[in-house]
C-alpha positions in Angstrom: 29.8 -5.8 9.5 29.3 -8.8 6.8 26.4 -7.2 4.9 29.1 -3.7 5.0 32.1 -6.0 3.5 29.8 -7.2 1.1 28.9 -3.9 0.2 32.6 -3.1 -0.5 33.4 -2.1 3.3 35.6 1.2 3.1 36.4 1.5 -0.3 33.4 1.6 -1.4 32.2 4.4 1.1 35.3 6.0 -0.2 33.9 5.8 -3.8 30.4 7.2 -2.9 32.4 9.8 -1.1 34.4 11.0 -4.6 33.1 13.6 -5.2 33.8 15.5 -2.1 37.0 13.6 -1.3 40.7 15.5 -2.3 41.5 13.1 -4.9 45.0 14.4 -5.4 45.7 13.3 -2.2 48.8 11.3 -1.9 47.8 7.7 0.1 49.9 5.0 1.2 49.6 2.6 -1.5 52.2 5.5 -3.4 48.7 6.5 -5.6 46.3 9.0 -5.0 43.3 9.1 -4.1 41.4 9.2 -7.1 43.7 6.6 -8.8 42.5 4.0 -6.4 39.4 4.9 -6.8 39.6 4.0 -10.0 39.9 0.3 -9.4 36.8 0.2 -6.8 33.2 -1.2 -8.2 30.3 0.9 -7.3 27.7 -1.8 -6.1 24.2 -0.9 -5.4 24.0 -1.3 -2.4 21.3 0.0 0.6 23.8 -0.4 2.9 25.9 2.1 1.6 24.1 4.8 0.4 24.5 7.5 -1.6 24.8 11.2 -0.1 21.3 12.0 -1.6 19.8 9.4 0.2 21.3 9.0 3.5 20.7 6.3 6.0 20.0 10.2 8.2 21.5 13.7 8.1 23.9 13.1 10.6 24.2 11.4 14.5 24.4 14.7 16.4 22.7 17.6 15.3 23.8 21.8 17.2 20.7 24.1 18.0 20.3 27.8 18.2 18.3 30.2 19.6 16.8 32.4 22.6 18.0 30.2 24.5 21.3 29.1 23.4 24.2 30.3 20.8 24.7 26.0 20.8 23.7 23.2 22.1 24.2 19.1 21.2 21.5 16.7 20.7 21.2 13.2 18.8 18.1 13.5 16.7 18.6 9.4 15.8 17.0 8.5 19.5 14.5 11.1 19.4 10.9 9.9 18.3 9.6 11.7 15.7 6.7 13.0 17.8 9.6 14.8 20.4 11.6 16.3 17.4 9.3 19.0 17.6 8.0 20.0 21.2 6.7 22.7 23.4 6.3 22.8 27.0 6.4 24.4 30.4 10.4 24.6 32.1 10.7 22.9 35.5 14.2 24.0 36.6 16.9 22.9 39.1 20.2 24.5 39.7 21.4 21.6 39.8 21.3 17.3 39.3 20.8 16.8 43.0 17.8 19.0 42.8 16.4 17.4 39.5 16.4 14.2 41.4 15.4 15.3 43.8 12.2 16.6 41.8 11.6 13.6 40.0 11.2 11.8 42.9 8.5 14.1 44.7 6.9 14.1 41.2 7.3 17.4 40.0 7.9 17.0 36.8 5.1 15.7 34.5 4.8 14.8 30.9 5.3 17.1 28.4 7.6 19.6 30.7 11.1 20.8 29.4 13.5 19.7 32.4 16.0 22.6 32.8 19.4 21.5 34.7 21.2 23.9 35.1 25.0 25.5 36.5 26.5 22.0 35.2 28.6 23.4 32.5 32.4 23.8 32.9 32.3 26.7 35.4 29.1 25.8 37.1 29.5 22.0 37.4 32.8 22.6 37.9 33.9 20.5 35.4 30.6 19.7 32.3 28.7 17.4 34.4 27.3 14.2 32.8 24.0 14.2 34.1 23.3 10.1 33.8 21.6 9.9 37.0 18.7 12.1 36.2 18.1 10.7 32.6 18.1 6.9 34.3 15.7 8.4 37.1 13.5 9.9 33.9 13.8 6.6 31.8 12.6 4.6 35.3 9.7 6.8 35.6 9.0 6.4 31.8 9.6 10.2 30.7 12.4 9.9 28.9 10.1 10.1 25.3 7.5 12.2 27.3 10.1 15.0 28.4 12.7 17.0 27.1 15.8 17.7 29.3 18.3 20.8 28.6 21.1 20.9 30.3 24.6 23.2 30.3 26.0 19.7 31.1 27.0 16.5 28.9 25.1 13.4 28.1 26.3 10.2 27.2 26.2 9.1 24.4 24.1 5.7 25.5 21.3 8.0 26.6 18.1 7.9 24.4 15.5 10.6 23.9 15.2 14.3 23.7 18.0 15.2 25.4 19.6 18.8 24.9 23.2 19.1 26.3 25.8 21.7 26.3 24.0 24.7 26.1 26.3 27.9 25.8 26.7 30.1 26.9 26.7 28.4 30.5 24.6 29.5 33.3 27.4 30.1 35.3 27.9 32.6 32.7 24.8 34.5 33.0 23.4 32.8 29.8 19.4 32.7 28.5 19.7 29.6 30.7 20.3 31.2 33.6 17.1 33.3 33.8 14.6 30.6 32.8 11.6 30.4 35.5 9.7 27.6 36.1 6.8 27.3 33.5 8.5 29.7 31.1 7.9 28.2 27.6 10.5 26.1 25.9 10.4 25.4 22.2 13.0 22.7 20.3 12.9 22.1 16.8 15.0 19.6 15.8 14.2 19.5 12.1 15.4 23.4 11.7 17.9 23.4 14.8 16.2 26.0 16.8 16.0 26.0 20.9 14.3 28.9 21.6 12.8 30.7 25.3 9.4 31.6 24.7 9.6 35.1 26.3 9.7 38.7 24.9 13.3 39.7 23.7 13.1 42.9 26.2 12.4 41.0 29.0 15.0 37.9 28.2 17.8 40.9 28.1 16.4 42.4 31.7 16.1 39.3 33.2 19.9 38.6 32.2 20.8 42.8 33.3 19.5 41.9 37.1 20.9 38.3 37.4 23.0 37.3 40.3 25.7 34.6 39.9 25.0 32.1 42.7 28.1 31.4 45.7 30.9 29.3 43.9 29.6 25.2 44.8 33.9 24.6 45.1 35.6 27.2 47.1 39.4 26.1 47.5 41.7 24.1 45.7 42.6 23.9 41.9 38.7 23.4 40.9 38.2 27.0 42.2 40.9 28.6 39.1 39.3 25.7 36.7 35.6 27.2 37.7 37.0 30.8 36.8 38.8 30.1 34.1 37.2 27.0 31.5 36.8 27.2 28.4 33.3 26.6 26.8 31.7 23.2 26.0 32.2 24.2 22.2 35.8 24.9 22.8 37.1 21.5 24.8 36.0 22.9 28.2 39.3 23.1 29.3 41.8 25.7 30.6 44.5 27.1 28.6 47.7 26.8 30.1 49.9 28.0 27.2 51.3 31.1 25.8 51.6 31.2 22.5 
């Protein structure tokens, strides 16, 4: 924070920012934006840099493909040897089961750890899937795996992890119909997550899929597992009529 207010702390973010800043904008010093600008030095600085030469491109990054219409990652705590990876799905329907996986050692280094039916409707409720990144990072995976999950991730987790697929696998999404040792391709330099299986079969293994029995079946949770919203839109229900 002292080498940033030496810098020029927020002003001077502001006036690297100008050109993509409204500088008509009214602010409370009564002057706009570009007015105050005025008065700010530009220092050169490496600690705030310019937006041709960023410190990166950005903390979280949103992937597409086969196997997802979205999905969140944080390329920042990905080694650059992971940013790009292909390898062999071991899946579990759920974090119970992943744990239970890692613990009878079924999933080696290099696979793609699918966890799956965590999302708003499956979960119910976006799971955070802590325990099975800990149990990963414990048995030294967590930069030798990738995990993809319909679930969240905090945001203290480091390494390739893939969260908030969509559409869900409650859903019927790509993620869904994964099999174990079904390729899995991530790309994180040109946001692709792709499923490494022939278009015509993806869309017939998605035609014969079975939703599994409902994991909550009374109570509220049962309407929120029928009716939540997408990861992408808040994953919550909407309760008014506009």
């Amino acid at each position: 924070m002292e080498d940033f207010d030496e810098a020029g702390g927020i002003p001077a973010v502001m006036k690297r920012l100008e050109c993509a800043l409204n500088k008509e904008a009214i602010t409370v010093t009564g002057k706009t934006v570009g007015k105050n600008l005025e008065q700010v030095e530009e220092i050169d600085s490496q600690v705030i840099r310019t937006l041709e030469d960023p410190v990166s491109r950005g903390g979280l990054a949103v992937l597409s493909g086969s196997l997802a219409e979205s999905a969140v990652v944080r390329p920042t705590v990905i080694v650059d040897e992971m940013k790009r990876h292909k390898g062999p799905a071991r899946v579990f329907d759920s974090q119970e089961a992943a744990l239970d996986g890692l613990r009878h050692g079924k999933v080696k280094a290099g696979d793609v750890v699918v966890v799956r039916f965590e999302g708003p409707r499956g979960g119910p409720g976006l799971t955070e899937v802590f325990k099975v990144i800990g149990f990963m990072r414990g048995l030294g995976l967590e930069a030798k795996c990738a995990l993809v999950t319909d679930g969240k991730i905090s945001g203290f987790a480091r390494g390739p992890f893939i969260c908030q697929v969509t559409p869900e696998a409650a859903e019927g999404g790509p993620l869904a119909v994964v099999k174990d040792g079904d390729m899995i391709e991530m790309d994180i330099f040109n946001r692709k997550l792709d499923l490494l299986i022939p278009e015509k079969e993806l869309k017939e293994r998605i035609r014969c899929w079975k939703p599994p029995a409902p994991r909550v079946k009374d109570g509220f949770l049962t309407v929120y597992a029928r009716l939540a919203n997408p990861a992408p839109k808040g994953a919550g229900i909407n309760l008014r009529i506009d």
